[in-house]
MARGUFI-689981 format. One record per atom (N, C-alpha, C): residue in one letter; x, y, z. Coordinates in steps of 0.1 Angstrom, whole numbers, padded with zeros to 4 digits, always signed. Layout:
aXYZ
...
! end
This chain:
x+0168+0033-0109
x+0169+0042-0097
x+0158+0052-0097
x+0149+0053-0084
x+0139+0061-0084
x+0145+0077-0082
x+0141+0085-0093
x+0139+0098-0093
x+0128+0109-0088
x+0125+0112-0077
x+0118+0116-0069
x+0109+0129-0078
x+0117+0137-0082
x+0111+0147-0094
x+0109+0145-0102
x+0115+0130-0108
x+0105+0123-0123
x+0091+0119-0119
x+0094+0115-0107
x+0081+0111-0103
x+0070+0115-0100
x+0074+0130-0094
x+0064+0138-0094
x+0059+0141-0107
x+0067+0148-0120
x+0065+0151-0132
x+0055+0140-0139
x+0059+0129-0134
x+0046+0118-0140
x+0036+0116-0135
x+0036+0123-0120
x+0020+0121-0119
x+0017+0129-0120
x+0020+0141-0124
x+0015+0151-0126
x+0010+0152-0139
x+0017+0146-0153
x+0012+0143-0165
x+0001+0133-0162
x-0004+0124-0157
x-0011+0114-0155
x-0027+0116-0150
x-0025+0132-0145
x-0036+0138-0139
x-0042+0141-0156
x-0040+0139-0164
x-0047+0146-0178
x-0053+0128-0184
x-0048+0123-0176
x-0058+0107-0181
x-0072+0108-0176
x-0079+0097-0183
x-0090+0097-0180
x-0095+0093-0165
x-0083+0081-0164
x-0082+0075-0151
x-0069+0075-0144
x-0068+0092-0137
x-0058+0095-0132
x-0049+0083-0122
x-0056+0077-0114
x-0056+0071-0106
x-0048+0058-0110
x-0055+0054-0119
x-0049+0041-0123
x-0034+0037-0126
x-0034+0052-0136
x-0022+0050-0144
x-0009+0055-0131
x-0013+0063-0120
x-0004+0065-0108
x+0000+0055-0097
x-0013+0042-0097
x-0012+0031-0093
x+0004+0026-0099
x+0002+0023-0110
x+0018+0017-0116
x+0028+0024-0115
x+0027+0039-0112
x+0039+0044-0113
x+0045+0042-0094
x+0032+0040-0088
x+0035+0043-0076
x+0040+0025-0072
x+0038+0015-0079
x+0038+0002-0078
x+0055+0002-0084
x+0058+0006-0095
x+0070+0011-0095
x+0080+0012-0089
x+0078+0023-0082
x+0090+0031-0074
x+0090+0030-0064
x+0081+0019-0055
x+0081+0009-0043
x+0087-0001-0045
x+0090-0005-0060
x+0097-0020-0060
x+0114-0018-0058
x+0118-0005-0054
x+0130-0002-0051
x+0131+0006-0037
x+0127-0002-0025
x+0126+0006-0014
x+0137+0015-0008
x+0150+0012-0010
x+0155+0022-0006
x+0161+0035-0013
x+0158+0031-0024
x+0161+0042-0033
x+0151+0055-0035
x+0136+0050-0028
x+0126+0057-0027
x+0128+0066-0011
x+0133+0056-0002
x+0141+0063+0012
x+0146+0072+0005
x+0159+0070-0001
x+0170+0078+0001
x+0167+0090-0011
x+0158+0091-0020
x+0153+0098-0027
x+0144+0113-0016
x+0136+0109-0009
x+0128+0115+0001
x+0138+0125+0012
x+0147+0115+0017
x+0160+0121+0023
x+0163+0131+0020
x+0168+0133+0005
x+0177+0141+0001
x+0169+0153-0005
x+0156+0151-0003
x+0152+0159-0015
x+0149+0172-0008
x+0149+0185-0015
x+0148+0199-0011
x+0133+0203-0015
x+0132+0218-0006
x+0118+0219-0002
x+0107+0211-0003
x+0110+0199+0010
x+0100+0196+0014
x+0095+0202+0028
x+0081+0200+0030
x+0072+0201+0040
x+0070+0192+0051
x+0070+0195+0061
x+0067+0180+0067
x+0054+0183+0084
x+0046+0175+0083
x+0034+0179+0090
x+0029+0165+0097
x+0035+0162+0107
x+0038+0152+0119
x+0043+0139+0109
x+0037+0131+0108
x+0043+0117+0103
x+0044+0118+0084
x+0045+0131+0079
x+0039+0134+0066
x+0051+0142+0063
x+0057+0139+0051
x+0067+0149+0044
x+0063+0148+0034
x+0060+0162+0028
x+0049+0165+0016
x+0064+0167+0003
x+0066+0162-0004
x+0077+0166-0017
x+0069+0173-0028
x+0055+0176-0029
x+0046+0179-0039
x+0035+0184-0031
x+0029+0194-0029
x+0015+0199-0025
x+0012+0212-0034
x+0005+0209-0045
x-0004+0216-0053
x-0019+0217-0053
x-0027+0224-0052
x-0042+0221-0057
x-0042+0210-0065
x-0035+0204-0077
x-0044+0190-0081
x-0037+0180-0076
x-0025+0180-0066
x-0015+0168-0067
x-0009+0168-0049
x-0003+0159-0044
x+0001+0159-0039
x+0007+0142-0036
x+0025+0146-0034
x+0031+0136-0031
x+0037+0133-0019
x+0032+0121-0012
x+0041+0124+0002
x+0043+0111+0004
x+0057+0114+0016
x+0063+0098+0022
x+0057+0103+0033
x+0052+0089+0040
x+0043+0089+0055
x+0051+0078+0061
x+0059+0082+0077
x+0063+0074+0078
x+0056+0075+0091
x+0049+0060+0095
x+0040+0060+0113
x+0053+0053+0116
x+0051+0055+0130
x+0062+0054+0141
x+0055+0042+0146
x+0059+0028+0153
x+0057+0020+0162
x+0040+0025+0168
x+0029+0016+0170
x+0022+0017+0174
x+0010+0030+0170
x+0015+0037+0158
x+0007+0048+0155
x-0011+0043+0150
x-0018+0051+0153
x-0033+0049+0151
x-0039+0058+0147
x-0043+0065+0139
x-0053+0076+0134
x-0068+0073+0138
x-0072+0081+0134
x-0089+0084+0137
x-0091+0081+0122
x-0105+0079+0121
x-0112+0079+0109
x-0119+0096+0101
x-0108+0091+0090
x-0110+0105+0083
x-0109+0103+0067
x-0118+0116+0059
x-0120+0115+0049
x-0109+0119+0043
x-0105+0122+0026
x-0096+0127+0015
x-0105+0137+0009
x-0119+0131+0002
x-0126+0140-0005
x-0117+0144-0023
x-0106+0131-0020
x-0101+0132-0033
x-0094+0116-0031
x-0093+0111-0049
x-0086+0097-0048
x-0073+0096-0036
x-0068+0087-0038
x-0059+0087-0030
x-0049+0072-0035
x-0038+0070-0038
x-0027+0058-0042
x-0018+0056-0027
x-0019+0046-0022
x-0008+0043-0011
x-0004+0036-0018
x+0016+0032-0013
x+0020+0026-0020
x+0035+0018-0008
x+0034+0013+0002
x+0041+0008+0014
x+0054+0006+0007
x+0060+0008+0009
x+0076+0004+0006
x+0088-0001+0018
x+0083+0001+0030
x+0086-0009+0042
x+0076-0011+0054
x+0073-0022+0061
x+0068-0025+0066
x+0053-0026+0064
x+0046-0025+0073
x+0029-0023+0071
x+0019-0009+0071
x+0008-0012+0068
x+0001+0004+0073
x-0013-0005+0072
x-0021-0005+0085
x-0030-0013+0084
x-0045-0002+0082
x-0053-0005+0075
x-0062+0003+0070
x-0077-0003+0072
x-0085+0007+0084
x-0101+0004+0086
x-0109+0014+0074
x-0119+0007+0067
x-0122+0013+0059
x-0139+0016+0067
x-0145+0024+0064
x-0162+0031+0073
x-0168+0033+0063
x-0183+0034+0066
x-0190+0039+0058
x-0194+0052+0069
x-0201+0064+0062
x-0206+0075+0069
x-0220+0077+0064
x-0231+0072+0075
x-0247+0071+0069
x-0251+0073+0076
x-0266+0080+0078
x-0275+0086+0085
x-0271+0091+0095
x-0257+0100+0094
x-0254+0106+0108
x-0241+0097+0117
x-0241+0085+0115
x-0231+0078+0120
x-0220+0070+0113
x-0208+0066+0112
x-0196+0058+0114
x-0198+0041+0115
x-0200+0032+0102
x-0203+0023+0105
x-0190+0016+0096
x-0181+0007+0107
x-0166-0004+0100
x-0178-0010+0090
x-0166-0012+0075
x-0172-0017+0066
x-0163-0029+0061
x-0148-0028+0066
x-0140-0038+0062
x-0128-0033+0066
x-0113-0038+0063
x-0098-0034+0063
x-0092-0042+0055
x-0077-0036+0053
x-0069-0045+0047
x-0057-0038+0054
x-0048-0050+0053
x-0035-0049+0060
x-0027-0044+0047
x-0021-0036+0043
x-0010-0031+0031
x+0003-0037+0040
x+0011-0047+0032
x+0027-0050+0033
x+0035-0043+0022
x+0045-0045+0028
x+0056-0041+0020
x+0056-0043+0006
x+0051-0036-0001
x+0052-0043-0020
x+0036-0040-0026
x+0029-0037-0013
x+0014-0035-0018
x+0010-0022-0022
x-0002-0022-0031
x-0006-0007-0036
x-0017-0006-0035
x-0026+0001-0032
x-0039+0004-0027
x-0044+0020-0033
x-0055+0019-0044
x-0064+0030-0047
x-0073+0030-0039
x-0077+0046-0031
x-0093+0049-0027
x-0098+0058-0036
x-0109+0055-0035
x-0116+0067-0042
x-0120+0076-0033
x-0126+0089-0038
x-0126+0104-0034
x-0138+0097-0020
x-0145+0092-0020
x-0153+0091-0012
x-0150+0082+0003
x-0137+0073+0001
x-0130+0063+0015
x-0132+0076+0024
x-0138+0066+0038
x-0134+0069+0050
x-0124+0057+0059
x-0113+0060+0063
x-0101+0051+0066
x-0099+0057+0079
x-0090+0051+0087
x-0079+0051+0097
x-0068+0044+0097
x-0058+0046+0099
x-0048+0040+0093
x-0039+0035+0107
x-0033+0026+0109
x-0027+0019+0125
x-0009+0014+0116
x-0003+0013+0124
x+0012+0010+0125
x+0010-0004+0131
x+0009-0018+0128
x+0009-0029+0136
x+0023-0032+0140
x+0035-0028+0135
x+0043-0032+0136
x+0057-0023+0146
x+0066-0033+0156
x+0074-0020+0168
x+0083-0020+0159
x+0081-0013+0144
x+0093+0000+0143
x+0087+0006+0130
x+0092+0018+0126
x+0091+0025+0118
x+0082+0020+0105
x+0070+0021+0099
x+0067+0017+0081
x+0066+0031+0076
x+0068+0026+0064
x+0069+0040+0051
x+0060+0037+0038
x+0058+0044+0032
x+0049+0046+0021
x+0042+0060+0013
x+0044+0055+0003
x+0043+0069-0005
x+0029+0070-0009
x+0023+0079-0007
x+0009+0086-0009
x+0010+0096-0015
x+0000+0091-0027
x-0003+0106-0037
x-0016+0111-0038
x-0026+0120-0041
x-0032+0125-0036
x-0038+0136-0052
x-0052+0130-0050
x-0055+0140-0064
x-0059+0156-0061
x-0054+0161-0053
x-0055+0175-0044
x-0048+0179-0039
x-0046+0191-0032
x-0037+0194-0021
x-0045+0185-0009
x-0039+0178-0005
x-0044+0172+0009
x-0050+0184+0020
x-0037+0193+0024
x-0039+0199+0038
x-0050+0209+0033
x-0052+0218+0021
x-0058+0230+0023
x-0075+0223+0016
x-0079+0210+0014
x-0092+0206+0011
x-0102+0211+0020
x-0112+0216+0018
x-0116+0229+0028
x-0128+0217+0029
x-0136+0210+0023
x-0148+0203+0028
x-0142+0184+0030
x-0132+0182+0042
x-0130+0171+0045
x-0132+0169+0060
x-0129+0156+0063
x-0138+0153+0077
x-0131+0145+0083
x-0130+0145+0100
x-0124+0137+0111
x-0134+0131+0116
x-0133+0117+0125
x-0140+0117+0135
x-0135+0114+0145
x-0143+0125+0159
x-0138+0124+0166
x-0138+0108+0177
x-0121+0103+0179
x-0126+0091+0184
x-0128+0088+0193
x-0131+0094+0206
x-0139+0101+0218
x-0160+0095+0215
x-0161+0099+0207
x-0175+0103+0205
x-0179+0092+0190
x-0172+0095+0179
x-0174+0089+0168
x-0182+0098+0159
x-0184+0115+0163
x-0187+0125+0155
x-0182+0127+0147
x-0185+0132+0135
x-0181+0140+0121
x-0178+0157+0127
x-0166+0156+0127
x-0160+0173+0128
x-0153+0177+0118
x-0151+0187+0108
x-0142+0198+0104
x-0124+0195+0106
x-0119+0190+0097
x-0108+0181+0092
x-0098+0193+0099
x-0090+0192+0108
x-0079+0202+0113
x-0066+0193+0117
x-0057+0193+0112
x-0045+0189+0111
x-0039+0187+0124
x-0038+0198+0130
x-0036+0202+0148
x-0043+0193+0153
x-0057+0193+0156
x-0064+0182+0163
x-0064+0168+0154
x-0061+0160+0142
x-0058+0152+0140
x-0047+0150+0145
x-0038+0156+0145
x-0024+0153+0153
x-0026+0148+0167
x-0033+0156+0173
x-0037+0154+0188
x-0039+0141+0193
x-0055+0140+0184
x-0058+0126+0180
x-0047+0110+0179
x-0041+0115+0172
x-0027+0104+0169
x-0024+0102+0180
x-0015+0109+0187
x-0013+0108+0199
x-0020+0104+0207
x-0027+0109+0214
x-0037+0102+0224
x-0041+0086+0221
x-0044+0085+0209
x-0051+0070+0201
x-0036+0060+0203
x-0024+0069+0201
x-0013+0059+0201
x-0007+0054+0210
x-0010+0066+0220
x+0001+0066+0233
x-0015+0054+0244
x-0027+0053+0240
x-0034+0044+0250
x-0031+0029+0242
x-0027+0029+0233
x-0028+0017+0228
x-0018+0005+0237
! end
């Protein structure tokens, strides 16, 4: 049975490894192989945060844990972390464009489709966008070697233009929308 606050408690110990990331891969490989226990864990659980498709159960300076659930047809923009990152899908899909960012521009470097059961490390450096292929609900737990929201040098681009702007949650939100509702 997944324990939502054990879980936290271990990745939080795991941040003292050499290869924080790795050893949170498994835990996060884990506690996906019991999807609804990882739902119904998220559900119940007290002071969380929640910041459009994002319920944070952990936001610290070195850590953060969240369930991300995109809605039907959701699309992000291409944006940085500036810290590792473990996705870990426990229903449905979360389809992922990976960029490079060089001499000024936004160049697609590849994707992968995450299904249900998959686990995916970035490093501090991925530029991604992330799309919902699927008409209903996917989930997945995302941990994060930082506080995600308060990372003061991370980056959007805008998908209008394909500029590098100053990471603002409000206008990523915006973004989502507009990117989702033309699709």
């Amino acid at each position: 049975m997944f324990d939502l606050q054990q879980f936290i408690e271990e990745c939080q110990s795991a941040l003292d490894d050499p290869k924080p990331a790795k050893r949170i891969e498994s835990l996060v490989r884990e506690a996906i192989s019991d999807p609804n226990a990882v739902r119904d864990a998220f559900a119940k659980a007290e002071g969380i945060e929640r910041q459009g498709p994002i319920t944070f159960a952990c936001r610290k300076a070195s850590l953060s844990v969240a369930d991300v659930s995109t809605p039907p047809g959701l699309r992000s923009p291409a944006h940085n972390h500036k810290m590792w990152a473990v996705i870990g899908v426990y229903d449905g899909q979360e389809h992922n464009r990976f960029f490079r960012y060089e001499d000024g521009e936004l160049h697609e470097k590849g994707e992968r489709l995450l299904k249900e059961g998959d686990v995916a490390v970035l490093g501090p450096e991925a530029v991604h966008a992330i799309a919902n292929p699927l008409p209903a609900v996917s989930s997945a737990i995302h941990v994060y070697g930082g506080d995600l929201v308060e990372r003061p040098d991370r980056s959007m681009w805008n998908p209008h233009t394909n500029e590098s702007e100053d990471y603002d949650i409000t206008r990523l939100i915006s973004y989502v929308s507009e990117m989702s509702a033309s699709q």
